[in-house]
Biopython code that builds the backbone (N, CA, C, O; Angstrom):
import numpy as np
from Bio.PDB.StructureBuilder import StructureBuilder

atoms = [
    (1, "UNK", "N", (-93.049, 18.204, 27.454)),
    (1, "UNK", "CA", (-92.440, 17.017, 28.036)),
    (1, "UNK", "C", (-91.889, 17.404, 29.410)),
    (1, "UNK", "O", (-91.214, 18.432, 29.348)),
    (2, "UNK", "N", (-91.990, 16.855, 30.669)),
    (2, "UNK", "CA", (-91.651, 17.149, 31.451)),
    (2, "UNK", "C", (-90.068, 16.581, 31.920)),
    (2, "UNK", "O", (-89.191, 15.955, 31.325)),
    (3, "UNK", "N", (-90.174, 17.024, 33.003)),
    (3, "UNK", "CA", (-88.258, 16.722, 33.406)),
    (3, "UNK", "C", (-87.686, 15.470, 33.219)),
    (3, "UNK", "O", (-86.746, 15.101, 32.515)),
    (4, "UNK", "N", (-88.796, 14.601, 34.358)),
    (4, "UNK", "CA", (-88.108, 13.243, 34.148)),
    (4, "UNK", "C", (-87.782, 12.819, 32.781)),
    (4, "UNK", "O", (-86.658, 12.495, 32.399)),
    (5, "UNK", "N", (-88.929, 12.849, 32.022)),
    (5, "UNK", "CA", (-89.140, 12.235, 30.645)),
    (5, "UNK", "C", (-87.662, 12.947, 29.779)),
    (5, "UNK", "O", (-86.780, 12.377, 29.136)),
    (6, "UNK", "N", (-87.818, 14.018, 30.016)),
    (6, "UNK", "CA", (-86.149, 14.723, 29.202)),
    (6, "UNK", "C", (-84.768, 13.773, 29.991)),
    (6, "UNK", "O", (-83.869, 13.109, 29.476)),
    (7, "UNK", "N", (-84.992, 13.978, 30.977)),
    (7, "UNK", "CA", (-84.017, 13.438, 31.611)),
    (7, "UNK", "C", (-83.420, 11.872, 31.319)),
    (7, "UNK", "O", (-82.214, 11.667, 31.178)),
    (8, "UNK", "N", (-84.354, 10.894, 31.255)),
    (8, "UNK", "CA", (-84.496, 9.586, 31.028)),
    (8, "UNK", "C", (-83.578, 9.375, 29.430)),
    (8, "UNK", "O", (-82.648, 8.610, 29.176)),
    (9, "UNK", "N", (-84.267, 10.362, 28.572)),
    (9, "UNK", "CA", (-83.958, 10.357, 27.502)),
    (9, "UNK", "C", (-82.635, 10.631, 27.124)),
    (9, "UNK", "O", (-82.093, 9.761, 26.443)),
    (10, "UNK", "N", (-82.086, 11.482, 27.362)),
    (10, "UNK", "CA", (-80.687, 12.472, 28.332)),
    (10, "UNK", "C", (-80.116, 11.176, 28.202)),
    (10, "UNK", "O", (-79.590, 11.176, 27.089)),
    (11, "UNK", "N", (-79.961, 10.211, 28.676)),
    (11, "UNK", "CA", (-78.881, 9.091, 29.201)),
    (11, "UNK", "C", (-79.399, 8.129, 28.443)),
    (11, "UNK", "O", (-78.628, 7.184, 28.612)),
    (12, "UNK", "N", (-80.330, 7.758, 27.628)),
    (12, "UNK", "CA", (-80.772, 6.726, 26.725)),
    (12, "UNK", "C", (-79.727, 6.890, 25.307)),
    (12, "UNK", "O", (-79.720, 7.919, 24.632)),
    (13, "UNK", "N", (-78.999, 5.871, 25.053)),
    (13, "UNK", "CA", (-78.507, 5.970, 23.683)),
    (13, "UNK", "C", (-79.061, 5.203, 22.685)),
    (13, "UNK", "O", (-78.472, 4.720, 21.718)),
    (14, "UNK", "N", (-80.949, 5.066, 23.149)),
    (14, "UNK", "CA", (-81.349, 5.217, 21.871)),
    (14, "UNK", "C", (-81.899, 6.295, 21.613)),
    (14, "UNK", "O", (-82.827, 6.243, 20.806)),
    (15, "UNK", "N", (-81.471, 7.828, 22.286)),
    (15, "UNK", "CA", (-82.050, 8.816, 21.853)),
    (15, "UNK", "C", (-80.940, 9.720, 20.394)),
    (15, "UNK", "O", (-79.764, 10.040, 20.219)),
    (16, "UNK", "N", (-82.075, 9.786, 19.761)),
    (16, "UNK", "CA", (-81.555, 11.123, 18.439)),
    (16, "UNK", "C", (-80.245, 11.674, 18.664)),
    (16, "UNK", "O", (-80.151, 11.913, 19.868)),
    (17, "UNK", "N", (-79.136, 12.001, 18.020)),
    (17, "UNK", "CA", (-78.275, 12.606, 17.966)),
    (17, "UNK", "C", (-78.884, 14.188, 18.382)),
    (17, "UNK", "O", (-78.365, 14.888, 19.252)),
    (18, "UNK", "N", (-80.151, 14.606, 17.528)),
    (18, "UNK", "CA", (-80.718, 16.080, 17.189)),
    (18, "UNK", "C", (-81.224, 16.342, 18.471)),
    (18, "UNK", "O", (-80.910, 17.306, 19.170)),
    (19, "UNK", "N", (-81.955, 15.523, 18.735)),
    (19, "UNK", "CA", (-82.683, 15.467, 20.370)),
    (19, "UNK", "C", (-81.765, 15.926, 21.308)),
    (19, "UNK", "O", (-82.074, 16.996, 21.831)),
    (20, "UNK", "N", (-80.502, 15.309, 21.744)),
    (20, "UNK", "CA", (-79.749, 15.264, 22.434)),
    (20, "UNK", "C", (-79.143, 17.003, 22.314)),
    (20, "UNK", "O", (-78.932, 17.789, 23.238)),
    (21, "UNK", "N", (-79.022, 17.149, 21.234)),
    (21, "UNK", "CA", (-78.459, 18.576, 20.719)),
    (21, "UNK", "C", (-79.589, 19.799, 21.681)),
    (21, "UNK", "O", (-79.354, 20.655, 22.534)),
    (22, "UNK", "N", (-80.634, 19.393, 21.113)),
    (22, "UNK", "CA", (-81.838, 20.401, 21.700)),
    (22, "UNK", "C", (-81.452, 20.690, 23.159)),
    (22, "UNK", "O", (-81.306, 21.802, 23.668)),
    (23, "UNK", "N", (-81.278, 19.172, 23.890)),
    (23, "UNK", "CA", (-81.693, 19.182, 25.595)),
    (23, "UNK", "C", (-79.884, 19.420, 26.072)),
    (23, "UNK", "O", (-79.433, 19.164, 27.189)),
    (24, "UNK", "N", (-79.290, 19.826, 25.194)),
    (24, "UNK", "CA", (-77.539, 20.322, 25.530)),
    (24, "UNK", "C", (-78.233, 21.877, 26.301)),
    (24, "UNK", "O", (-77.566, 22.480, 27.142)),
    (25, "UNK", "N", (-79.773, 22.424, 25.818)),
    (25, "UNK", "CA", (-79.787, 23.922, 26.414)),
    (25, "UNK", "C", (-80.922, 23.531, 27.258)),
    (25, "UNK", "O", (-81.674, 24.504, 27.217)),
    (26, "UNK", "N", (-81.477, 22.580, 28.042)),
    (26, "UNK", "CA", (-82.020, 22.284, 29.310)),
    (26, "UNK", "C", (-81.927, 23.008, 30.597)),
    (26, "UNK", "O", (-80.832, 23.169, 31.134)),
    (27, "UNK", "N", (-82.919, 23.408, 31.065)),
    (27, "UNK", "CA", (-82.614, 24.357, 31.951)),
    (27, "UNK", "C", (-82.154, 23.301, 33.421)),
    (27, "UNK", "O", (-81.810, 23.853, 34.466)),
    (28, "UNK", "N", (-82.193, 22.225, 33.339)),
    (28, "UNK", "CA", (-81.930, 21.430, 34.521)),
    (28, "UNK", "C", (-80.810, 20.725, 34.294)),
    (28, "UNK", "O", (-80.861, 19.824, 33.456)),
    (29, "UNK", "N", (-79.521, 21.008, 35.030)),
    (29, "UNK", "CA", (-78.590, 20.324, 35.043)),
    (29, "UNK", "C", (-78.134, 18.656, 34.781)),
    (29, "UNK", "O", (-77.170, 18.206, 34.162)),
    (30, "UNK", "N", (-79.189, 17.985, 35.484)),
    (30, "UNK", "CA", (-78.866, 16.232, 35.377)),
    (30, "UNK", "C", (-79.224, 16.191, 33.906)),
    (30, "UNK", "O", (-78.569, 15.428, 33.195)),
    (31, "UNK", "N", (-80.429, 17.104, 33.231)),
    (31, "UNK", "CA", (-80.695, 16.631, 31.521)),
    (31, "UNK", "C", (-79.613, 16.835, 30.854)),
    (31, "UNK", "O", (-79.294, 16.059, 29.953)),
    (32, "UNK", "N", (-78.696, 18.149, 31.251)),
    (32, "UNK", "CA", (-77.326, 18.452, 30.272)),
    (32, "UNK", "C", (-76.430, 17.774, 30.879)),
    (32, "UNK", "O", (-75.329, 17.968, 30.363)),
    (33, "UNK", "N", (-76.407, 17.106, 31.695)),
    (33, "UNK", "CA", (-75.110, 15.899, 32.825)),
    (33, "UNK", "C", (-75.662, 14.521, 31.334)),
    (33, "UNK", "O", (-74.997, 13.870, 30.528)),
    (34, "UNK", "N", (-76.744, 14.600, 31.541)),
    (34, "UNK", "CA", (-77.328, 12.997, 30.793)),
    (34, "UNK", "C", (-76.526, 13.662, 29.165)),
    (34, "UNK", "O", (-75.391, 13.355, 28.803)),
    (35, "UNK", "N", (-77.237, 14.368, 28.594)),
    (35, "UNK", "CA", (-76.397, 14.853, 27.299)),
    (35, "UNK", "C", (-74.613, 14.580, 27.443)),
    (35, "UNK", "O", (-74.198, 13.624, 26.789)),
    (36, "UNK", "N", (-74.040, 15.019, 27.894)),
    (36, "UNK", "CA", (-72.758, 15.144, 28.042)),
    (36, "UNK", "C", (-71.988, 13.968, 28.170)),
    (36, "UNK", "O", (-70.815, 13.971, 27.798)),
    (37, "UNK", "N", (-72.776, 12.468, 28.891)),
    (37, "UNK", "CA", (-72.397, 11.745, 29.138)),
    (37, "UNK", "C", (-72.749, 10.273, 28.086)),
    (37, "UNK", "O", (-72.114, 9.237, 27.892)),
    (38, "UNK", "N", (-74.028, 10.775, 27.577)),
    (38, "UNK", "CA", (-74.215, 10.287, 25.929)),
    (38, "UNK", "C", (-73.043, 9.822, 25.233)),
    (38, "UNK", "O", (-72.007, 10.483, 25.153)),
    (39, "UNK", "N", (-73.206, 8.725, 24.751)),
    (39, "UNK", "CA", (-71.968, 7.962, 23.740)),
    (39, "UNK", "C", (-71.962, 8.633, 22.214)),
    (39, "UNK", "O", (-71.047, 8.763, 21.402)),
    (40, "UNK", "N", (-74.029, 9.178, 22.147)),
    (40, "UNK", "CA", (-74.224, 9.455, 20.592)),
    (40, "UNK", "C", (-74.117, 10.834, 20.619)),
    (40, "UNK", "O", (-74.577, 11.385, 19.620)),
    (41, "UNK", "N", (-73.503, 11.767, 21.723)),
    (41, "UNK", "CA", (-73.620, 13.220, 21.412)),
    (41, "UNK", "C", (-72.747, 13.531, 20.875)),
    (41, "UNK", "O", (-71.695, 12.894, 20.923)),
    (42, "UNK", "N", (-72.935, 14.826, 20.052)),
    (42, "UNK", "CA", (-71.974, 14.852, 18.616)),
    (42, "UNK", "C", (-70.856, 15.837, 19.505)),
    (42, "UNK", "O", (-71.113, 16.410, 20.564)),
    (43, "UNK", "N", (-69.751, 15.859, 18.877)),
    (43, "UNK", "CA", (-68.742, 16.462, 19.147)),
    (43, "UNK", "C", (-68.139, 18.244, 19.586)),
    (43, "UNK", "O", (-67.301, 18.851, 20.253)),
    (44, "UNK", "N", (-69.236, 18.423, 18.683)),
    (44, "UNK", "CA", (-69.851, 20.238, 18.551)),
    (44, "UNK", "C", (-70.426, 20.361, 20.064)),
    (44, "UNK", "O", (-69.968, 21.061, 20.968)),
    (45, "UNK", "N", (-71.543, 19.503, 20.102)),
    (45, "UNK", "CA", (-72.280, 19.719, 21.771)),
    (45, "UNK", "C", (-71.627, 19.725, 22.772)),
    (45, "UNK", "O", (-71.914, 20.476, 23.704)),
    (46, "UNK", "N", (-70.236, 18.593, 22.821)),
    (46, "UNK", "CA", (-69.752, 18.360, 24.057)),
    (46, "UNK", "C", (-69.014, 19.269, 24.078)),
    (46, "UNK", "O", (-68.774, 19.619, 25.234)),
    (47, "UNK", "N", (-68.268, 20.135, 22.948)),
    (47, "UNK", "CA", (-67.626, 21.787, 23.303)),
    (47, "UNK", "C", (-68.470, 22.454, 24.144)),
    (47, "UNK", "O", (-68.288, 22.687, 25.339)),
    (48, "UNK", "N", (-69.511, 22.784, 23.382)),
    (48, "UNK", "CA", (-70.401, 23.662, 24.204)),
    (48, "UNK", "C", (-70.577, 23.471, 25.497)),
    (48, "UNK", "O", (-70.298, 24.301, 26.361)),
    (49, "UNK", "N", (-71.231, 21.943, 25.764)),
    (49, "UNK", "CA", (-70.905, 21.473, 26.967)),
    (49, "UNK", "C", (-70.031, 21.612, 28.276)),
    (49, "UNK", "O", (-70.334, 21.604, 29.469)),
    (50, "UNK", "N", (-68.395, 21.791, 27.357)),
    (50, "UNK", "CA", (-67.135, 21.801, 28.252)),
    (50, "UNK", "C", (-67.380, 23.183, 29.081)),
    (50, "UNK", "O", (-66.689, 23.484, 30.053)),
    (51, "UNK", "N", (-68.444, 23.987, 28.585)),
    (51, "UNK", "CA", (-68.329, 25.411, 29.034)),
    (51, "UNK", "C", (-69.648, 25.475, 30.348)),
    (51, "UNK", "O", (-69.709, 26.510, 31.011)),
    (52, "UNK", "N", (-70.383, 24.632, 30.566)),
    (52, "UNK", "CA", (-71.365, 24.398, 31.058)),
    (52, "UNK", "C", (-70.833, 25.147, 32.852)),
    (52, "UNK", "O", (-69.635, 25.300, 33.094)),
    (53, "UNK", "N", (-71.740, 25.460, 33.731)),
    (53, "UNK", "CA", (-71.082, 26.292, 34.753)),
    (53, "UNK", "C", (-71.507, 24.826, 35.865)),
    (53, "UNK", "O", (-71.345, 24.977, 37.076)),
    (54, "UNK", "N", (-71.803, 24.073, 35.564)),
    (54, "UNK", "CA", (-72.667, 22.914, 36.121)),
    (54, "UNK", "C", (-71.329, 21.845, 36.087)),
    (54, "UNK", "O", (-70.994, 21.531, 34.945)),
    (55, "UNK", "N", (-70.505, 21.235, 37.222)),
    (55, "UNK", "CA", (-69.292, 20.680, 37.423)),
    (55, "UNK", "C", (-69.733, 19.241, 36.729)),
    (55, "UNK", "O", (-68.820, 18.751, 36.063)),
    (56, "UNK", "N", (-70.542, 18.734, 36.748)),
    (56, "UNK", "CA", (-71.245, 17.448, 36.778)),
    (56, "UNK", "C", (-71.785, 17.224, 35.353)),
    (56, "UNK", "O", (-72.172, 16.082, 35.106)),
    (57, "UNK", "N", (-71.864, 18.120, 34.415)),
    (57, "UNK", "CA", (-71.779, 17.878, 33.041)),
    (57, "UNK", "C", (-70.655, 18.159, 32.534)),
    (57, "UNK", "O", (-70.432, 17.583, 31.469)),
    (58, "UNK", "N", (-69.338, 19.290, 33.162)),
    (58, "UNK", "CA", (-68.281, 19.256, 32.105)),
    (58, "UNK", "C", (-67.423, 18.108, 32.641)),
    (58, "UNK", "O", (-66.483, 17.750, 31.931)),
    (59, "UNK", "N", (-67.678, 17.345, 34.075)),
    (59, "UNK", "CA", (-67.119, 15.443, 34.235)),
    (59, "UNK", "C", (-67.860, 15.172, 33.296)),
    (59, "UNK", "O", (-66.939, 15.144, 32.479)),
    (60, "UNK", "N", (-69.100, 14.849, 32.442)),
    (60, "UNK", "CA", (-69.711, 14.432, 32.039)),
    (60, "UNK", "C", (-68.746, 14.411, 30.184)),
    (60, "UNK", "O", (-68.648, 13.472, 29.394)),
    (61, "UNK", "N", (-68.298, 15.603, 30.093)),
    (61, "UNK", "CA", (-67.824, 15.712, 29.048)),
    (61, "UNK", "C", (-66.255, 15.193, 28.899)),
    (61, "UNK", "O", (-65.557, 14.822, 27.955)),
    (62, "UNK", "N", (-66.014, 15.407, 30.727)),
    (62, "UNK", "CA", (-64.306, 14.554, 30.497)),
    (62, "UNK", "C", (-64.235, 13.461, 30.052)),
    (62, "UNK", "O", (-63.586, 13.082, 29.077)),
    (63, "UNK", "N", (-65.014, 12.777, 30.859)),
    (63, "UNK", "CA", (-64.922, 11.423, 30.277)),
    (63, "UNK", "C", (-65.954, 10.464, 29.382)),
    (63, "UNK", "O", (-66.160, 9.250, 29.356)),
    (64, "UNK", "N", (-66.567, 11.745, 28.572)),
    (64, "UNK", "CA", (-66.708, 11.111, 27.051)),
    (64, "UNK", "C", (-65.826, 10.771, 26.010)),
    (64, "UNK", "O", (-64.852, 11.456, 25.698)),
    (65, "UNK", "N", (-66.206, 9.567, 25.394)),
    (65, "UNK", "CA", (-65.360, 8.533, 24.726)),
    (65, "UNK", "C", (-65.169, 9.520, 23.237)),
    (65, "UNK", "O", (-64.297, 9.282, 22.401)),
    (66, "UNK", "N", (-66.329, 10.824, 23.110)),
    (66, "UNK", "CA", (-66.246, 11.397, 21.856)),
    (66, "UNK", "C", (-65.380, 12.494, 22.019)),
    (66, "UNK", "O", (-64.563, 12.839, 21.166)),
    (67, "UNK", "N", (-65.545, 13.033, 23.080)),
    (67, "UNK", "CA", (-64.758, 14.306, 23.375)),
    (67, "UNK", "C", (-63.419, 14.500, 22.702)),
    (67, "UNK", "O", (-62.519, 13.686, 22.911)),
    (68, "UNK", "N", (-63.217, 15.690, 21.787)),
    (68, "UNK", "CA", (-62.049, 15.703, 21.299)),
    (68, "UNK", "C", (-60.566, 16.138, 22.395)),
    (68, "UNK", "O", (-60.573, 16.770, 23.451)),
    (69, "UNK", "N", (-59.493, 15.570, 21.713)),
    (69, "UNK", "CA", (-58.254, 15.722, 22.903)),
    (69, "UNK", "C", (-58.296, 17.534, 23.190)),
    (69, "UNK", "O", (-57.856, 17.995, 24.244)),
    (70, "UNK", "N", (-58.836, 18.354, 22.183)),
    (70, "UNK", "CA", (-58.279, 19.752, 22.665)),
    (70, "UNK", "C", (-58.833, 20.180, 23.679)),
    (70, "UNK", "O", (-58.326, 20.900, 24.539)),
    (71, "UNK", "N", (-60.746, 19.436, 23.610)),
    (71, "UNK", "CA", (-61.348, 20.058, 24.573)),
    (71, "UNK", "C", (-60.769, 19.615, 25.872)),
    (71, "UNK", "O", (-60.846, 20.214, 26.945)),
    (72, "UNK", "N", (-59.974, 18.089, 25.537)),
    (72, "UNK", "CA", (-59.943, 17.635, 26.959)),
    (72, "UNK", "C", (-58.519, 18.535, 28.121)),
    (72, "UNK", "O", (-58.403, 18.496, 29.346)),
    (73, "UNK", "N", (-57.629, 19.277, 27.040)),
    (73, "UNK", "CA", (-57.005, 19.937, 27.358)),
    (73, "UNK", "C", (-57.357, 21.060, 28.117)),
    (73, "UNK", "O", (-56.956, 21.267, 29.262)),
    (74, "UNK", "N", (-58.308, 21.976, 27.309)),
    (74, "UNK", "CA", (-58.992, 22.571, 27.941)),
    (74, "UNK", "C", (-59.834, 22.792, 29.552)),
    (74, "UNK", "O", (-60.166, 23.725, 30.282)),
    (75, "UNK", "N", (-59.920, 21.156, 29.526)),
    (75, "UNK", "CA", (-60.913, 20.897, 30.811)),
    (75, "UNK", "C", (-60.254, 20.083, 31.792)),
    (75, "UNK", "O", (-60.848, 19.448, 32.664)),
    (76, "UNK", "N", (-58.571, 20.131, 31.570)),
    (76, "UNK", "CA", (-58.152, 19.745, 32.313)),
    (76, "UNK", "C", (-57.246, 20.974, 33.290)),
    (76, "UNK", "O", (-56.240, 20.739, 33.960)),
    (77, "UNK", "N", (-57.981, 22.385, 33.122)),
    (77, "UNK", "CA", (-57.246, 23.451, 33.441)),
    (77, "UNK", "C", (-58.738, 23.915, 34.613)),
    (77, "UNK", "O", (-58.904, 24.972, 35.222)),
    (78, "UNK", "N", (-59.293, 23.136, 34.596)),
    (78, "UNK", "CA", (-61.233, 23.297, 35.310)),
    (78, "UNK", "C", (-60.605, 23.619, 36.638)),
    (78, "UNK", "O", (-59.553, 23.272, 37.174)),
    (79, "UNK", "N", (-61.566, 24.368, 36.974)),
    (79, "UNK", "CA", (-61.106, 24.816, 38.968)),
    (79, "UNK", "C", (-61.502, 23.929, 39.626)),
    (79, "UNK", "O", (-61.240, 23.896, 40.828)),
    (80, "UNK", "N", (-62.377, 22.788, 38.910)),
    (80, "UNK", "CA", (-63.387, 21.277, 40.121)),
    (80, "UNK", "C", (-61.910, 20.049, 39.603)),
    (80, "UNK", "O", (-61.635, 19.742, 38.443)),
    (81, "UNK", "N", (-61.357, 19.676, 40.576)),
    (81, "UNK", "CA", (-60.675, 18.560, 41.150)),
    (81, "UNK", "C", (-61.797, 17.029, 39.760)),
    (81, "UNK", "O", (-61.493, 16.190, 38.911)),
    (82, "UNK", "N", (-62.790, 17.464, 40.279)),
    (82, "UNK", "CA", (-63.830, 16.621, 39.604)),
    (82, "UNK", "C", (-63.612, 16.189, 38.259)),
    (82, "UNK", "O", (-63.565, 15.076, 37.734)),
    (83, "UNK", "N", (-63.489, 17.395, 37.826)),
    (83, "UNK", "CA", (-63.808, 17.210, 36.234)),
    (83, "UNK", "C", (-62.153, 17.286, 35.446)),
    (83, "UNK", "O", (-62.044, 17.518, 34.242)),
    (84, "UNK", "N", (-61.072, 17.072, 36.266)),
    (84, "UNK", "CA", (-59.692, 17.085, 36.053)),
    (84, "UNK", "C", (-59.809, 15.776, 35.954)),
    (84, "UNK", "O", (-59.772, 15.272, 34.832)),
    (85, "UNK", "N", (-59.936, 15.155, 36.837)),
    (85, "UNK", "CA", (-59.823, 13.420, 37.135)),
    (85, "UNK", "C", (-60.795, 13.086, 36.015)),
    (85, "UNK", "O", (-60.399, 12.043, 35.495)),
    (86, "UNK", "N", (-61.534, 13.382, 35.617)),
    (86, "UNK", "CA", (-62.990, 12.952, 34.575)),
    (86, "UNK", "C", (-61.587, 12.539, 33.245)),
    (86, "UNK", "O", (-61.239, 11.551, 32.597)),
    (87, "UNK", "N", (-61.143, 14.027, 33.406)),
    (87, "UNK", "CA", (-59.480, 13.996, 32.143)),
    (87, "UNK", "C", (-58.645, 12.966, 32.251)),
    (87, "UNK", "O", (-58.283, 12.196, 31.361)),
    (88, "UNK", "N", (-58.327, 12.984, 33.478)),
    (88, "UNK", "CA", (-57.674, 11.844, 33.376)),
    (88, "UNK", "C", (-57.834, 10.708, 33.179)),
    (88, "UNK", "O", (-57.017, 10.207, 32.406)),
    (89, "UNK", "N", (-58.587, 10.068, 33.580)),
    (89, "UNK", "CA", (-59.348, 8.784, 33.058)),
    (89, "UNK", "C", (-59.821, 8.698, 31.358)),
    (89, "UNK", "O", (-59.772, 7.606, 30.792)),
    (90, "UNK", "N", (-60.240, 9.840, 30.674)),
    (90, "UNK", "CA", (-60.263, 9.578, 29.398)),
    (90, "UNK", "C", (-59.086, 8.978, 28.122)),
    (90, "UNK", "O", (-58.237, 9.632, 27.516)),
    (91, "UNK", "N", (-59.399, 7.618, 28.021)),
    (91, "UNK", "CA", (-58.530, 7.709, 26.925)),
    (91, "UNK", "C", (-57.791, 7.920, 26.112)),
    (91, "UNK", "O", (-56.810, 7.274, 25.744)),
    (92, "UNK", "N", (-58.533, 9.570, 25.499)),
    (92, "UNK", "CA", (-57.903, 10.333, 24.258)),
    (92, "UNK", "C", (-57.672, 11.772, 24.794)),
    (92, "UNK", "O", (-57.955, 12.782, 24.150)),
    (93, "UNK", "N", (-57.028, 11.761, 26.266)),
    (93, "UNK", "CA", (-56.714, 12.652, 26.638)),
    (93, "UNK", "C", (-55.016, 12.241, 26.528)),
    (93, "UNK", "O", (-54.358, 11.250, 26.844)),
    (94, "UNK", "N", (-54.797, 13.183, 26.084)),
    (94, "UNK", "CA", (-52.936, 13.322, 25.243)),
    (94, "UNK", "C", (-52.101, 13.009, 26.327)),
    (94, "UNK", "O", (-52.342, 13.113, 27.529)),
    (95, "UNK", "N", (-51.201, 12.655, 25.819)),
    (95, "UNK", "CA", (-49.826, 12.291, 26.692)),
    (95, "UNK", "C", (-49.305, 13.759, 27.215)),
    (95, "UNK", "O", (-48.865, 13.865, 28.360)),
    (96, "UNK", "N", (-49.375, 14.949, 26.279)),
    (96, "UNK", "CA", (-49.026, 16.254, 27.215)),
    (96, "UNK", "C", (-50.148, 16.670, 28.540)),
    (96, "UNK", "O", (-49.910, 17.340, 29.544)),
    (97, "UNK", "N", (-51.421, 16.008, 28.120)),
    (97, "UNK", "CA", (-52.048, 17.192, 29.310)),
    (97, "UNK", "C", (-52.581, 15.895, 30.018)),
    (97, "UNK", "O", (-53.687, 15.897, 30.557)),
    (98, "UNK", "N", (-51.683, 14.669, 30.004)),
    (98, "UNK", "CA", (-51.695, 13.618, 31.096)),
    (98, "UNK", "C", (-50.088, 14.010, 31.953)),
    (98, "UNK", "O", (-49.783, 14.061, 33.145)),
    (99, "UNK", "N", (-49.388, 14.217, 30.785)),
    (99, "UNK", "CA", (-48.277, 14.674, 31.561)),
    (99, "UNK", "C", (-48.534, 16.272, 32.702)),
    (99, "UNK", "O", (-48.130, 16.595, 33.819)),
    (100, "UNK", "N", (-49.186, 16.747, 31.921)),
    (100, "UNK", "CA", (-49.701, 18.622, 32.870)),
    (100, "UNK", "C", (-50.190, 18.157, 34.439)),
    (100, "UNK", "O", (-49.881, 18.668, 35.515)),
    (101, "UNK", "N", (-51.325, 16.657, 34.071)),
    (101, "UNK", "CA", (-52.371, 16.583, 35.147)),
    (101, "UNK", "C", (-51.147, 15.518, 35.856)),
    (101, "UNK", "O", (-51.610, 15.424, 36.993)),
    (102, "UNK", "N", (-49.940, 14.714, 35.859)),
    (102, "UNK", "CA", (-49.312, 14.506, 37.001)),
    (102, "UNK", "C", (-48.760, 15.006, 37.804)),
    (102, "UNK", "O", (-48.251, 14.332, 38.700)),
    (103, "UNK", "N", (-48.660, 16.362, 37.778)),
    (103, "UNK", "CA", (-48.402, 17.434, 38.716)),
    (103, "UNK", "C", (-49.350, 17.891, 39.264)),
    (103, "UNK", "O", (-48.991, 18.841, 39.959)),
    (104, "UNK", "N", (-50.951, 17.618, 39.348)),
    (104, "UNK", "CA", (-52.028, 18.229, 39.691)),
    (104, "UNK", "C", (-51.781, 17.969, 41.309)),
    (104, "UNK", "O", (-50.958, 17.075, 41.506)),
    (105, "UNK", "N", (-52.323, 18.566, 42.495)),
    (105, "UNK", "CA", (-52.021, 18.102, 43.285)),
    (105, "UNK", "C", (-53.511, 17.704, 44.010)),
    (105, "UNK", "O", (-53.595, 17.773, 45.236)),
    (106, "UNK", "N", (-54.334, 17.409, 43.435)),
    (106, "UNK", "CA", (-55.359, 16.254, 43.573)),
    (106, "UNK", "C", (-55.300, 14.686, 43.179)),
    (106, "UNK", "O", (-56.268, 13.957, 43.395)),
]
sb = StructureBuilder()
sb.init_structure("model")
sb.init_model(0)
sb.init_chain("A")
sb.init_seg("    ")
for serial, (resi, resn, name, xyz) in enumerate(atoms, 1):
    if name == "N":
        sb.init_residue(resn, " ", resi, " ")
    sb.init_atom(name, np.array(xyz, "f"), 0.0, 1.0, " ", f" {name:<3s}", serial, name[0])
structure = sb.get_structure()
């Protein structure tokens, strides 16, 4: 399957939970940005995800609606300005590490 076609799929939420899992180890960044930003990616992936060296999938993981609050803790300590704000904007990012990120000075 080539890129686009992974890619397309990547951001389709009518793609597989399992699928999505597979293309979390994509060697092209926008396919693991599309994973990360998935409504149906499971919770396990978007950890893995949070670790991604690619700024634009662990935003991808801030501001997923699945993302658990620890990871979001976690990724609100990120060296990209980017993917702090991704935190902040999430929902089920906690009142402590909303309180951490009003001192951010971005």
């Amino acid at each position: 399957m080539d890129r686009e076609s992974r890619e397309n799929m990547a951001w389709s939420y009518k793609t597989n939970t399992r699928v999505l899992d597979i293309f979390a180890d994509d060697e092209y960044e926008y396919v693991r940005e599309g994973v990360a930003r998935n409504k149906k990616t499971s919770v396990e992936t978007l950890d893995k995800l949070s670790e991604d060296e690619y700024y634009g999938v662990r935003y991808g993981v801030a501001t997923n609606k699945n993302t658990r609050s620890e990871t979001l803790d976690k990724l609100s300590n990120d060296k990209d300005w980017y993917v702090r704000e991704g935190v902040a904007r999430n929902k089920k990012t906690s009142v402590e590490t909303l309180d951490k990120l009003s001192n951010d000075e971005n």
